[in-house]
Every structure is written in structure tokens, then in C-alpha cells.
N, CA, C and O atoms as a GROMACS GRO file, in nm:
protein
  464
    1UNK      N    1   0.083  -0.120   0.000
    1UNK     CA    2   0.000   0.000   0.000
    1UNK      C    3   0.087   0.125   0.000
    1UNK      O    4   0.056   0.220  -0.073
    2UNK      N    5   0.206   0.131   0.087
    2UNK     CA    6   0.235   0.252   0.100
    2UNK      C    7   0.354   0.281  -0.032
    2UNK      O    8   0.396   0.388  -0.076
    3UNK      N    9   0.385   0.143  -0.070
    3UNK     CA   10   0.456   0.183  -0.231
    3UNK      C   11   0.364   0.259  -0.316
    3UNK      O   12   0.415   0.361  -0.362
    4UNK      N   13   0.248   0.238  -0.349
    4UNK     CA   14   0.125   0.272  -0.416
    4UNK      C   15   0.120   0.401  -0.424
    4UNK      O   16   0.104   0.475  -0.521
    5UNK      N   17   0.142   0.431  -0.274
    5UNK     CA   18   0.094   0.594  -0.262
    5UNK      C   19   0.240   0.644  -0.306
    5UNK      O   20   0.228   0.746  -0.374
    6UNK      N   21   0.375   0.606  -0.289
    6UNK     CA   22   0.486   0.650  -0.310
    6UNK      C   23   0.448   0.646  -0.481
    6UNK      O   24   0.405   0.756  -0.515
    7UNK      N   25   0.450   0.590  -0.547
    7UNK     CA   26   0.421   0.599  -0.721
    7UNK      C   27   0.357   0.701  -0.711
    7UNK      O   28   0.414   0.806  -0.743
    8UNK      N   29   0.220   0.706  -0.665
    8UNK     CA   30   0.054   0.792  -0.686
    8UNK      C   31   0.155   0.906  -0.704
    8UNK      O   32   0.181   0.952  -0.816
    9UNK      N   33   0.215   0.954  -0.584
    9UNK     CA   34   0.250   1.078  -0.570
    9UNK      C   35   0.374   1.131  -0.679
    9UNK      O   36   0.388   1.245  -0.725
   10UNK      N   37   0.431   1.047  -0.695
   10UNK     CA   38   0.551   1.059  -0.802
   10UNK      C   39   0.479   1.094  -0.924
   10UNK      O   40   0.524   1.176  -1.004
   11UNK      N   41   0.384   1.041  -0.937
   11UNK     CA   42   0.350   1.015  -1.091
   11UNK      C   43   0.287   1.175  -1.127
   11UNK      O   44   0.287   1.240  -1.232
   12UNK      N   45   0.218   1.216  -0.939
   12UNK     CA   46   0.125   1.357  -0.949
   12UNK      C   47   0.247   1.469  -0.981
   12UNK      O   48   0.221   1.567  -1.051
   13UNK      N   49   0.387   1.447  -0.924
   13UNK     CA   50   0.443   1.552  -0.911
   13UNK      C   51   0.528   1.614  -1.064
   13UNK      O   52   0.564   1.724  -1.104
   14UNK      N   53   0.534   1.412  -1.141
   14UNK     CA   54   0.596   1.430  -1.296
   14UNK      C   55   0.462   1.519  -1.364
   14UNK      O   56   0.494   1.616  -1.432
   15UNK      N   57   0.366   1.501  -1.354
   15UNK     CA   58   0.274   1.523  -1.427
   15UNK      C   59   0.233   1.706  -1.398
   15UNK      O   60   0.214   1.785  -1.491
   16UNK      N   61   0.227   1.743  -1.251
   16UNK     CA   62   0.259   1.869  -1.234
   16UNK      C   63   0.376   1.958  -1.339
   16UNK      O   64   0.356   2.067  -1.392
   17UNK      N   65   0.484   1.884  -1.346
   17UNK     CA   66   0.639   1.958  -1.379
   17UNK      C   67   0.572   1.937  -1.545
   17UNK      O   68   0.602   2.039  -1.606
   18UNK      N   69   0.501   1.851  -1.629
   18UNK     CA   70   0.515   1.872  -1.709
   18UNK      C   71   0.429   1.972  -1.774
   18UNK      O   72   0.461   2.043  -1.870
   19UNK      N   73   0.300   1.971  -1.705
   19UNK     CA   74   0.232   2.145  -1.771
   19UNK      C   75   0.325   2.214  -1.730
   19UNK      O   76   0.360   2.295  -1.815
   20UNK      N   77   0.385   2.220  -1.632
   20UNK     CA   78   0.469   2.381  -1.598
   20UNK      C   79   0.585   2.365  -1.712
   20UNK      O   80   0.650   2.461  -1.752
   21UNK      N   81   0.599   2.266  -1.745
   21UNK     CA   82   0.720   2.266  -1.865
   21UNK      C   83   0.700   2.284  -2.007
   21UNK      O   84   0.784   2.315  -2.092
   22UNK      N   85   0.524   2.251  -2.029
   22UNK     CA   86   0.472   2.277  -2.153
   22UNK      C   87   0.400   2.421  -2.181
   22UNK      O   88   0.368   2.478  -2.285
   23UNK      N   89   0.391   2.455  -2.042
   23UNK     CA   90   0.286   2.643  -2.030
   23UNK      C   91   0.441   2.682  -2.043
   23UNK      O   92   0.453   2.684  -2.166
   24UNK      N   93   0.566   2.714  -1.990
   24UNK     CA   94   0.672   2.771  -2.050
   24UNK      C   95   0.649   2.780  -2.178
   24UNK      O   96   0.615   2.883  -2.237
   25UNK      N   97   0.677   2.624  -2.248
   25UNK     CA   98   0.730   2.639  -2.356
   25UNK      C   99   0.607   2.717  -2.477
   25UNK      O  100   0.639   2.769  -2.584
   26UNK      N  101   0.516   2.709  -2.441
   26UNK     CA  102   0.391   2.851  -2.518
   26UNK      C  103   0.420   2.956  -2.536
   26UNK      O  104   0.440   3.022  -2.638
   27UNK      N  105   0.423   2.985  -2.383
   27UNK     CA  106   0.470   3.103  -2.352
   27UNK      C  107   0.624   3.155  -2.458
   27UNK      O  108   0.619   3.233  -2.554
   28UNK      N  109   0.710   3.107  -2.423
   28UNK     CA  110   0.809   3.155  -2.486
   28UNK      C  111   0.803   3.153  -2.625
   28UNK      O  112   0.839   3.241  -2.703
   29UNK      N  113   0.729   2.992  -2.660
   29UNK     CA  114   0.690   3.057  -2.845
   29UNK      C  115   0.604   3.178  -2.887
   29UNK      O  116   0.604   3.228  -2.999
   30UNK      N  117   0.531   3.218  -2.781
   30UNK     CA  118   0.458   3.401  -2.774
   30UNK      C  119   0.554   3.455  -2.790
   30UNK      O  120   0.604   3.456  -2.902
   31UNK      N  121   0.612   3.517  -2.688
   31UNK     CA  122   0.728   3.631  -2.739
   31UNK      C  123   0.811   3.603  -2.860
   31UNK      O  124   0.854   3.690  -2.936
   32UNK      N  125   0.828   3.489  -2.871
   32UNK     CA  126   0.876   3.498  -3.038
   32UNK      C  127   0.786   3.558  -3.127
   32UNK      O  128   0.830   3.651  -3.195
   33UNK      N  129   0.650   3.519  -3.141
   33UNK     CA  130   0.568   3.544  -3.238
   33UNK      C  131   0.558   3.694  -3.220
   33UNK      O  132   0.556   3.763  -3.322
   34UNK      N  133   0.550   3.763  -3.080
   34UNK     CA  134   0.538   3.890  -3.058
   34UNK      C  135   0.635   3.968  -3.112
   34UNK      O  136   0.599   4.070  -3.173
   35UNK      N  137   0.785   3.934  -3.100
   35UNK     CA  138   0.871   4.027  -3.160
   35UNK      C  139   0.891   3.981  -3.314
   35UNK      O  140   0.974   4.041  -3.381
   36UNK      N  141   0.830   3.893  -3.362
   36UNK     CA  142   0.798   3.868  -3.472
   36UNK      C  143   0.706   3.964  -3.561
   36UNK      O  144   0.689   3.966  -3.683
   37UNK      N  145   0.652   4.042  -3.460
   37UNK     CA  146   0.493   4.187  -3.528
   37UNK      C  147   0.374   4.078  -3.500
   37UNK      O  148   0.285   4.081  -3.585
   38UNK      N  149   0.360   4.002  -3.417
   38UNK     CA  150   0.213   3.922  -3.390
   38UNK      C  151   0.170   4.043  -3.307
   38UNK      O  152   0.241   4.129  -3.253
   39UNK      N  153   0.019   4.027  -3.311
   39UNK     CA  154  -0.096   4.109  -3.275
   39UNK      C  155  -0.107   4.046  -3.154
   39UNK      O  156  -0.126   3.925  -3.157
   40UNK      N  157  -0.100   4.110  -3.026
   40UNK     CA  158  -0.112   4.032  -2.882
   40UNK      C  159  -0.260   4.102  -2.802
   40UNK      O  160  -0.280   4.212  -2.752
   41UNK      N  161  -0.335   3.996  -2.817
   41UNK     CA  162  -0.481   4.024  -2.722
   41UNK      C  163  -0.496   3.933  -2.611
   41UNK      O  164  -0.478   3.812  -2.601
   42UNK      N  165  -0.539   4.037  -2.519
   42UNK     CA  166  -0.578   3.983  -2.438
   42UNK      C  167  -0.750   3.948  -2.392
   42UNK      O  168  -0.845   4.016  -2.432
   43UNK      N  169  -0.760   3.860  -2.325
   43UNK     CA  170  -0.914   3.761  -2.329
   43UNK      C  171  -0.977   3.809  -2.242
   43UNK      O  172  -1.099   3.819  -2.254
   44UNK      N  173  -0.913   3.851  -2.134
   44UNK     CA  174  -0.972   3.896  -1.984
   44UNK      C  175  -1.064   4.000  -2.000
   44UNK      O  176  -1.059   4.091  -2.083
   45UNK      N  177  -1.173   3.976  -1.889
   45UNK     CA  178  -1.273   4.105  -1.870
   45UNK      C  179  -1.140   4.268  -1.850
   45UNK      O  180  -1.023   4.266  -1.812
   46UNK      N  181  -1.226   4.385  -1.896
   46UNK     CA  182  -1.174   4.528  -1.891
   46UNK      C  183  -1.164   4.529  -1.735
   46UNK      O  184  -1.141   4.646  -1.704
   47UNK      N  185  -1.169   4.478  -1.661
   47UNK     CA  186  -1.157   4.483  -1.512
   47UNK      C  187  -1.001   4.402  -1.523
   47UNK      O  188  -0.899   4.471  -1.515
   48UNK      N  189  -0.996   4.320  -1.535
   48UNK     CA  190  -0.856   4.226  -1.532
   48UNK      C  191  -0.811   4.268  -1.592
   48UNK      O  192  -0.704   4.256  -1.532
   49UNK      N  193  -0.772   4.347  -1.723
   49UNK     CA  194  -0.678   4.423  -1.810
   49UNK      C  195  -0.700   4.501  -1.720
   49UNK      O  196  -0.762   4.437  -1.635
   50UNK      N  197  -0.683   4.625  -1.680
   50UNK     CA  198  -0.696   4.718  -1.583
   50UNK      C  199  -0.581   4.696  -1.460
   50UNK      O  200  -0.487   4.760  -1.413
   51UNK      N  201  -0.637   4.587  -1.441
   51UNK     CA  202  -0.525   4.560  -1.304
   51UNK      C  203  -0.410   4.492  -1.342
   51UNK      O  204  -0.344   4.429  -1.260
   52UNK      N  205  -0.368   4.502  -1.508
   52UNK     CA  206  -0.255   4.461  -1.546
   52UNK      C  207  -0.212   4.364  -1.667
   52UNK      O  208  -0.260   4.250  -1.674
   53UNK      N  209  -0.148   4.399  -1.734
   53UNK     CA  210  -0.127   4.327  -1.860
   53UNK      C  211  -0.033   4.343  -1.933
   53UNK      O  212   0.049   4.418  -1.882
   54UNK      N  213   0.007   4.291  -2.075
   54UNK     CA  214   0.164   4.323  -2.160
   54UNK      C  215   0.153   4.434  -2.218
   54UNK      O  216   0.054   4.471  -2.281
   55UNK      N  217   0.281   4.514  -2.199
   55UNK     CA  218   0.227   4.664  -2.258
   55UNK      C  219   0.205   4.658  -2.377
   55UNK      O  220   0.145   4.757  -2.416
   56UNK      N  221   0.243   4.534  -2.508
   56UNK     CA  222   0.180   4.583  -2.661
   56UNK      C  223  -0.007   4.486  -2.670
   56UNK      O  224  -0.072   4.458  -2.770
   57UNK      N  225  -0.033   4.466  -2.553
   57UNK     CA  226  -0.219   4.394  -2.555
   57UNK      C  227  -0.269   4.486  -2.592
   57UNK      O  228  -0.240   4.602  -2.564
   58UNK      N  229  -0.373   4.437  -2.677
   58UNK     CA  230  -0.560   4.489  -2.652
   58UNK      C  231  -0.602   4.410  -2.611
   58UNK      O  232  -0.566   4.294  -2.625
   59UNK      N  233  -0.742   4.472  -2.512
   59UNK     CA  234  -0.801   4.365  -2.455
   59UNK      C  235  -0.936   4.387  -2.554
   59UNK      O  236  -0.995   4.493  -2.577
   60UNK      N  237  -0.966   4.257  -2.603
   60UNK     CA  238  -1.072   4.226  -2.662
   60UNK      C  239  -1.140   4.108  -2.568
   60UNK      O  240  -1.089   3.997  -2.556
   61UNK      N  241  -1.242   4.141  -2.514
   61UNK     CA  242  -1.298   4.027  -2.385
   61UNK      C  243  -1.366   3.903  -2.492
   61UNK      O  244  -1.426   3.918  -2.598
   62UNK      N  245  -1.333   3.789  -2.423
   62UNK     CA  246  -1.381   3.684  -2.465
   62UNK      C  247  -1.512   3.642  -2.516
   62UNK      O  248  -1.555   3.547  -2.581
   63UNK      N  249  -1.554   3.740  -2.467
   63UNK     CA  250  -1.752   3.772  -2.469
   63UNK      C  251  -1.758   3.860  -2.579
   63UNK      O  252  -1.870   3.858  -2.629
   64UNK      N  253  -1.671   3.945  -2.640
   64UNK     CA  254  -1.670   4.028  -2.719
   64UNK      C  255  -1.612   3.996  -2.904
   64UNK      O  256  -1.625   4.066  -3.005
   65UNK      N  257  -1.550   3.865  -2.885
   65UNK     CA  258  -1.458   3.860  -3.019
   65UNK      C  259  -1.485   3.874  -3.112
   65UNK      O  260  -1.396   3.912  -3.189
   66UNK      N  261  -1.656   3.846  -3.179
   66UNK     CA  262  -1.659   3.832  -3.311
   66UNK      C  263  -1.684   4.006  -3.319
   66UNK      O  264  -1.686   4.055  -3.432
   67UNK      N  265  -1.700   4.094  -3.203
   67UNK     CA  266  -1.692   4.223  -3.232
   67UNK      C  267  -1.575   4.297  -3.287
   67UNK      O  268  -1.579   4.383  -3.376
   68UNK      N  269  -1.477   4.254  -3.227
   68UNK     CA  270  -1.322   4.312  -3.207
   68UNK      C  271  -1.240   4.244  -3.350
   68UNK      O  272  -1.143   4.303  -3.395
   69UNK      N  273  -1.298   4.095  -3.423
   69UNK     CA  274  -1.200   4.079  -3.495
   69UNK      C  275  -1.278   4.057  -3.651
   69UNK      O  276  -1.242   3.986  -3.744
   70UNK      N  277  -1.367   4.124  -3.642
   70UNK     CA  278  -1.480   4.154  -3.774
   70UNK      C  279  -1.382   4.169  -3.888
   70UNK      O  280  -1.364   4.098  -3.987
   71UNK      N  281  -1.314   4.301  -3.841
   71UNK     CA  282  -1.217   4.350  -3.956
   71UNK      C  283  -1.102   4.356  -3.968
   71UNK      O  284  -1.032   4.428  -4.039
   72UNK      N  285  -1.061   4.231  -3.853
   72UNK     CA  286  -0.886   4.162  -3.896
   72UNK      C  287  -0.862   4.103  -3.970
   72UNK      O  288  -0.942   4.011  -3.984
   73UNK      N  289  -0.755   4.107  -4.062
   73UNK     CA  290  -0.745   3.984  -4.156
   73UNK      C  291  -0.709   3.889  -4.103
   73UNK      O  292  -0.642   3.898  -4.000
   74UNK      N  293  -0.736   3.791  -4.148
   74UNK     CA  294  -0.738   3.637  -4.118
   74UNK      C  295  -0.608   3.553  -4.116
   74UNK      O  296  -0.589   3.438  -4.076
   75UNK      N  297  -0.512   3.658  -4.180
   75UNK     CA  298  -0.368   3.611  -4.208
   75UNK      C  299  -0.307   3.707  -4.086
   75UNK      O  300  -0.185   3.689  -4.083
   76UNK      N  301  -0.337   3.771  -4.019
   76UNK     CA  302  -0.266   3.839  -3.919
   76UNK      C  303  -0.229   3.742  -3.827
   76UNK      O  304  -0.312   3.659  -3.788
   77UNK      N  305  -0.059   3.742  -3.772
   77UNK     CA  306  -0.015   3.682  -3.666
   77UNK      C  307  -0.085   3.709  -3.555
   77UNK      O  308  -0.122   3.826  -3.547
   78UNK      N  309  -0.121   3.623  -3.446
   78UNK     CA  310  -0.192   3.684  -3.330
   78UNK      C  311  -0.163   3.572  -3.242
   78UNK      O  312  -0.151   3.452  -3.268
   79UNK      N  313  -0.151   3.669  -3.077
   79UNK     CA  314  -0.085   3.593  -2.966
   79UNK      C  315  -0.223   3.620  -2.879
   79UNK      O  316  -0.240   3.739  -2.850
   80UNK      N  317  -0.331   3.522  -2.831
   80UNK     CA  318  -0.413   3.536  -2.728
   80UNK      C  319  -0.381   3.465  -2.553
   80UNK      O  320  -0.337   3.353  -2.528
   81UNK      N  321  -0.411   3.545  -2.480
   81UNK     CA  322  -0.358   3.520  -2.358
   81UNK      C  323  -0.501   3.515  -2.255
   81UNK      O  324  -0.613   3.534  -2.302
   82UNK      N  325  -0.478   3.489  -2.120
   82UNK     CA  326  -0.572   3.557  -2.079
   82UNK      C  327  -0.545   3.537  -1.886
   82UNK      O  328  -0.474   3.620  -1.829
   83UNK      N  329  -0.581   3.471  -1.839
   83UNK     CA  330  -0.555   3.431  -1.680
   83UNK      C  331  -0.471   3.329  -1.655
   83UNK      O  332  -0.361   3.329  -1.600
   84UNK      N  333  -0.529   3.247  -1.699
   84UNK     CA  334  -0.470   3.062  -1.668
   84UNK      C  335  -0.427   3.052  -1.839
   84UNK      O  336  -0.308   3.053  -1.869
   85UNK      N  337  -0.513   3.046  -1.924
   85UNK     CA  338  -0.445   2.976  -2.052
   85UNK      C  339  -0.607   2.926  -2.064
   85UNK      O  340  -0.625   2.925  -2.186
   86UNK      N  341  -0.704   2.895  -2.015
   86UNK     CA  342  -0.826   2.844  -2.077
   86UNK      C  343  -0.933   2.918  -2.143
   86UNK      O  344  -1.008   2.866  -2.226
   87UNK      N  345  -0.941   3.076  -2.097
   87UNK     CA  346  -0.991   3.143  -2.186
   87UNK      C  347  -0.922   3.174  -2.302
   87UNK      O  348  -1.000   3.215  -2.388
   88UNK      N  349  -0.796   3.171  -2.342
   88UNK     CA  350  -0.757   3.224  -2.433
   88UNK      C  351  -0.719   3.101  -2.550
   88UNK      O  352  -0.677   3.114  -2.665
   89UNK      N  353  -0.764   2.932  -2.442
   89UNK     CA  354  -0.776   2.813  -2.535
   89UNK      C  355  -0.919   2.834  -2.647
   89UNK      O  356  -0.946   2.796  -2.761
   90UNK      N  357  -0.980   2.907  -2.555
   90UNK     CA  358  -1.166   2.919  -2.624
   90UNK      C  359  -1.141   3.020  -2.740
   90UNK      O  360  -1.189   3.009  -2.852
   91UNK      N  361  -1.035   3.149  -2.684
   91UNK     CA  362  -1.042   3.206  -2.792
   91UNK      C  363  -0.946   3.185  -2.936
   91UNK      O  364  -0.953   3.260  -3.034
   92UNK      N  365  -0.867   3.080  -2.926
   92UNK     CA  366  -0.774   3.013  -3.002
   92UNK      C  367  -0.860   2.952  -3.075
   92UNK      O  368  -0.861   2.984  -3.194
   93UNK      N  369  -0.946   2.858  -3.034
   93UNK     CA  370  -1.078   2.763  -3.085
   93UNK      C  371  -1.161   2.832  -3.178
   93UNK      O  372  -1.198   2.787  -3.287
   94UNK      N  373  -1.193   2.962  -3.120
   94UNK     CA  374  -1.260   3.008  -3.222
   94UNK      C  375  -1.227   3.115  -3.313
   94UNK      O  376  -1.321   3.166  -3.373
   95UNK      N  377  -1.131   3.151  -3.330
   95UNK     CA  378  -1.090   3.240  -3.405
   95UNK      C  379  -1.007   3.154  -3.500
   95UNK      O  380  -0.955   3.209  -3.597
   96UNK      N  381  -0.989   2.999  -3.478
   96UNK     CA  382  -0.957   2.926  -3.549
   96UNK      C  383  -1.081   2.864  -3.667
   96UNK      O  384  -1.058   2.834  -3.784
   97UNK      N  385  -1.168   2.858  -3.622
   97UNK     CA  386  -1.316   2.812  -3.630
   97UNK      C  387  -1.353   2.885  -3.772
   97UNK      O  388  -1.410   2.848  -3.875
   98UNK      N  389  -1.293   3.011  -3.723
   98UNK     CA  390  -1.392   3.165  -3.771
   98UNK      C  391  -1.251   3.165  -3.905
   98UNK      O  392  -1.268   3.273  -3.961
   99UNK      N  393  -1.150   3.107  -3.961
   99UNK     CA  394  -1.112   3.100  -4.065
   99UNK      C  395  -0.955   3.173  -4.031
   99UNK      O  396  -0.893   3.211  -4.130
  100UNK      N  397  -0.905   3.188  -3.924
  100UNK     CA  398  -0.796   3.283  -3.878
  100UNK      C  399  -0.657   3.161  -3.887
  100UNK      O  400  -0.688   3.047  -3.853
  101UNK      N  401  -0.537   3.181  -3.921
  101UNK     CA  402  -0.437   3.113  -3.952
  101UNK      C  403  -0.303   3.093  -3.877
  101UNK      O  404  -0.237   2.992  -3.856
  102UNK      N  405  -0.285   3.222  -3.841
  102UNK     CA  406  -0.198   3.225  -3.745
  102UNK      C  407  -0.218   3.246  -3.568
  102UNK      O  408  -0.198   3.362  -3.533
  103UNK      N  409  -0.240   3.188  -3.498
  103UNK     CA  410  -0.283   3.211  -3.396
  103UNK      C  411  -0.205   3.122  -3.302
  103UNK      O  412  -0.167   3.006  -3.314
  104UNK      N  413  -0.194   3.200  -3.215
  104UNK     CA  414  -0.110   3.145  -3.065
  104UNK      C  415  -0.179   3.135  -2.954
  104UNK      O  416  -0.230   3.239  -2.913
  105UNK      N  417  -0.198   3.021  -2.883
  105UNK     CA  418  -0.265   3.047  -2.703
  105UNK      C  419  -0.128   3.067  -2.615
  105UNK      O  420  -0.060   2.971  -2.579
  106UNK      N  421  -0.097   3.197  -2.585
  106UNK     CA  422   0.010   3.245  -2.523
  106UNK      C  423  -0.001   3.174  -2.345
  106UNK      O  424   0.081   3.186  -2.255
  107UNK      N  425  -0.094   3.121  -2.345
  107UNK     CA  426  -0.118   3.094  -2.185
  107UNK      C  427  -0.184   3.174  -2.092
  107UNK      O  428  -0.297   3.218  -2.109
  108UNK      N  429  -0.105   3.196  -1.980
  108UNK     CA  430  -0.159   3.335  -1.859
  108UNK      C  431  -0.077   3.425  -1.848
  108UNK      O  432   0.044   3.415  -1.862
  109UNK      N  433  -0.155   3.544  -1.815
  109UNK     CA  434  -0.064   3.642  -1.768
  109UNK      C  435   0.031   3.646  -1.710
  109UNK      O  436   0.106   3.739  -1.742
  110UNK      N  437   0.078   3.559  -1.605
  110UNK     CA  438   0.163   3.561  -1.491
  110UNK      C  439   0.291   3.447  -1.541
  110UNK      O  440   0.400   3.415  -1.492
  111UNK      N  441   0.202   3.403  -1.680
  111UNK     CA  442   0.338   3.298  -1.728
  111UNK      C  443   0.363   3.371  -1.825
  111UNK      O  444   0.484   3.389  -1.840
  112UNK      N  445   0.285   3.430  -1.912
  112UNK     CA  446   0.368   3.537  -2.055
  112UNK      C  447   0.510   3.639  -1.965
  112UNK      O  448   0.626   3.654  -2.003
  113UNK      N  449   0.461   3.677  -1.876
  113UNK     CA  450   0.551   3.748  -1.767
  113UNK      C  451   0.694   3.690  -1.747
  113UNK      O  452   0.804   3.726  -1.787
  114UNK      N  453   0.656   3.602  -1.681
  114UNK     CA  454   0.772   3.497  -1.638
  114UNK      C  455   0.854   3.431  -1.736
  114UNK      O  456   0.966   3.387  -1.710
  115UNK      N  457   0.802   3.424  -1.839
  115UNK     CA  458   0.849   3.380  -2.014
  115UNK      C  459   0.964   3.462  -2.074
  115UNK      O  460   1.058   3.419  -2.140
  116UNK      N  461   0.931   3.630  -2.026
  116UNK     CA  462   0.981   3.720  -2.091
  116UNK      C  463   1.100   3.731  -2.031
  116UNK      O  464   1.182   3.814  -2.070
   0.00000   0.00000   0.00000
């Protein structure tokens, strides 16, 4: 039994290290794409941009996109971010959906940060 739990826990802590090793490696392919001239938006409500974000973002809220990217072209590089990385998976999804080509899920704020 108590080998069991010695694996369980091993297996929780490889599996921890490897999102933190795969949200890096996003992240850092963002700032490439960014100093590349990618278009960097952010997903978060105007309340969460507010209390902080990358200085070249717009915040286009997740609730808002088909407003904000009506009249982007579809070939524009673009880096979406947002808290954790799951709103800005939704907005990857659909701006993929919606015919868009280049697109990045940059992750979260606090890891685009830590990236840079």
C-alpha cells in the first residue's frame, strides 16, 4: 500500500512539472511570435486588463470577439492570452473556427511574464 501511494505521488508531481514545462514552452513561443509583429490580445474582462497586462495587448474580452476581430485579416499573426491559458484556449478555438491562420494560445498572464 504505501509503495502505491509512493508511485501515486511521483507520478502527481511528474505530471505537475510537465504542464509547468509545456505552459513555459507557449509562452516563450509568444514572445517569439510577438517580436515577430504578432498582434497580442488579451481575453480577460476590462476589469482584469486594468489591473494589469503586456504593454503591446488589446483587450478584446472573450464575450466580445466576433466584435473586435470583424475587420482583422485572417492572415494576421496573433498571440491570445488571458488568466490561466483556458480562456484564451476558447479564444484560439474560435478564431480558429472563424477562418484565422496564425494564432497562438500564449497561456496566462503571470506565465507570458515569467516567459519574458
Amino acid at each position: 500500500m504505501r509503495k502505491h501511494i509512493h508511485l501515486l505521488v511521483l507520478s502527481l508531481c511528474l505530471s505537475v512539472f510537465s504542464v509547468v514545462a509545456n505552459a513555459s514552452e507557449r509562452a516563450r513561443i509568444a514572445w517569439e511570435k510577438i517580436q515577430q509583429g504578432a498582434m497580442v490580445v488579451d481575453v480577460r474582462t476590462p476589469q482584469e486588463f486594468a489591473s494589469g497586462h503586456l504593454d503591446q495587448a488589446v483587450n478584446f474580452p472573450l464575450s466580445e470577439l466576433d466584435k473586435h476581430f470583424a475587420t482583422i485579416d485572417k492572415d494576421q499573426p496573433i498571440v491570445v492570452y488571458c488568466r490561466s491559458g483556458n480562456r484564451s484556449g476558447i479564444a484560439y478555438d474560435y478564431l480558429s473556427e472563424q477562418g484565422f491562420t496564425q494564432i497562438h494560445n500564449g497561456g496566462g498572464f503571470t506565465e507570458m511574464q515569467a516567459a519574458k
